[in-house]
C-alpha positions in Angstrom: 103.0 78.1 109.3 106.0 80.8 109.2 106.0 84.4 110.9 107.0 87.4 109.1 107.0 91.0 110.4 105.7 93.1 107.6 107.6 96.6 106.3 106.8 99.5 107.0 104.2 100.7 104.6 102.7 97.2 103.3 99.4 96.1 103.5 97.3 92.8 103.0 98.2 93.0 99.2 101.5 93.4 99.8 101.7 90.6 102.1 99.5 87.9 99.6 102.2 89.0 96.7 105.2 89.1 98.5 104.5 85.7 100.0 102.2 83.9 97.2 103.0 86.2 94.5 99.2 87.3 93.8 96.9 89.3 95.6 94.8 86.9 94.8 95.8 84.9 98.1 94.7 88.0 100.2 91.8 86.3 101.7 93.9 83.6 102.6 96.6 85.8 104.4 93.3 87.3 106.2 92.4 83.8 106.8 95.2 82.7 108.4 95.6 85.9 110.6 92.0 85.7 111.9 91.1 89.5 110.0 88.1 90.1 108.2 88.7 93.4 106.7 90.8 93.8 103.8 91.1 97.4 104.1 92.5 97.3 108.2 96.5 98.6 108.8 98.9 96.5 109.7 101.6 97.0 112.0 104.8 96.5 111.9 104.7 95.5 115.1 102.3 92.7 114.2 103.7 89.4 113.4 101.2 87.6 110.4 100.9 84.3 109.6 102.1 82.8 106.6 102.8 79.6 105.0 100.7 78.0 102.2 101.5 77.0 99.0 102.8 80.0 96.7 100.5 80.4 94.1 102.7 81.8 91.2 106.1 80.7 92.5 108.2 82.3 89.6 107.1 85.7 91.5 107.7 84.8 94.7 111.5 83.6 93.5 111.9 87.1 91.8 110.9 88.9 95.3 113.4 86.8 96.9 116.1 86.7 94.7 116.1 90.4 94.0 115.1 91.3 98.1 111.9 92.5 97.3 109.5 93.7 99.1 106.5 95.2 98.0 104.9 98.3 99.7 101.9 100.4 98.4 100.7 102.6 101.4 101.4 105.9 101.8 102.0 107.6 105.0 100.0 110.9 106.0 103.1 112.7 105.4 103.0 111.4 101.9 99.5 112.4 101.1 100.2 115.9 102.6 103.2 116.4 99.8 100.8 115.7 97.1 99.2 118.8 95.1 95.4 119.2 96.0 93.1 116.2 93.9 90.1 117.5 91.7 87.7 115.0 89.0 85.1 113.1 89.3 86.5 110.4 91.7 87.1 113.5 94.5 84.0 115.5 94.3 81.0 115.1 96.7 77.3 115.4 95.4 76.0 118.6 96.0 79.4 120.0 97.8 81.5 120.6 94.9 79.7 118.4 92.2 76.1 119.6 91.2 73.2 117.3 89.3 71.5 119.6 87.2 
């Protein structure tokens, strides 16, 4: 097994494609880092686990060959910048969405 510190900004997805080259190794980064919840922050603090097999190497060359590094969390301040959401996906029942 290797440690890596992640970036600022990554999560679990980030880590399974940086390091395996598809999220579809994210259970195994939770795995090896004794978490259960994909959804949890990670810290940049934190060191995670890592070390298997890379799943799609030819991805995980790209990543390292071009210094890659994959991160797809926004901070607050981020959210804050963008305009106010509407549709479907933002409304709550009976709030701002009624059943007729």
């Amino acid at each position: 097994m290797e440690t890596i510190r992640p970036q600022e900004n990554q999560n679990v997805l980030d880590i399974a494609l940086q390091e395996y080259g598809s999220i579809e190794t994210v259970f195994d980064v939770l795995d090896d880092n004794n978490r259960f919840n994909i959804t949890d922050d990670i810290s940049v603090y934190e060191d995670l686990q890592v070390g298997r097999e890379a799943f799609k190497k030819d991805i995980v060359a790209y990543y390292i060959a071009n210094n890659v590094h994959p991160a797809t969390n926004s901070t607050r301040e981020e959210e804050l910048l963008l305009p106010d959401v509407f549709g479907v996906d933002f409304m709550i029942i009976e709030d701002d969405f009624f059943i007729a």
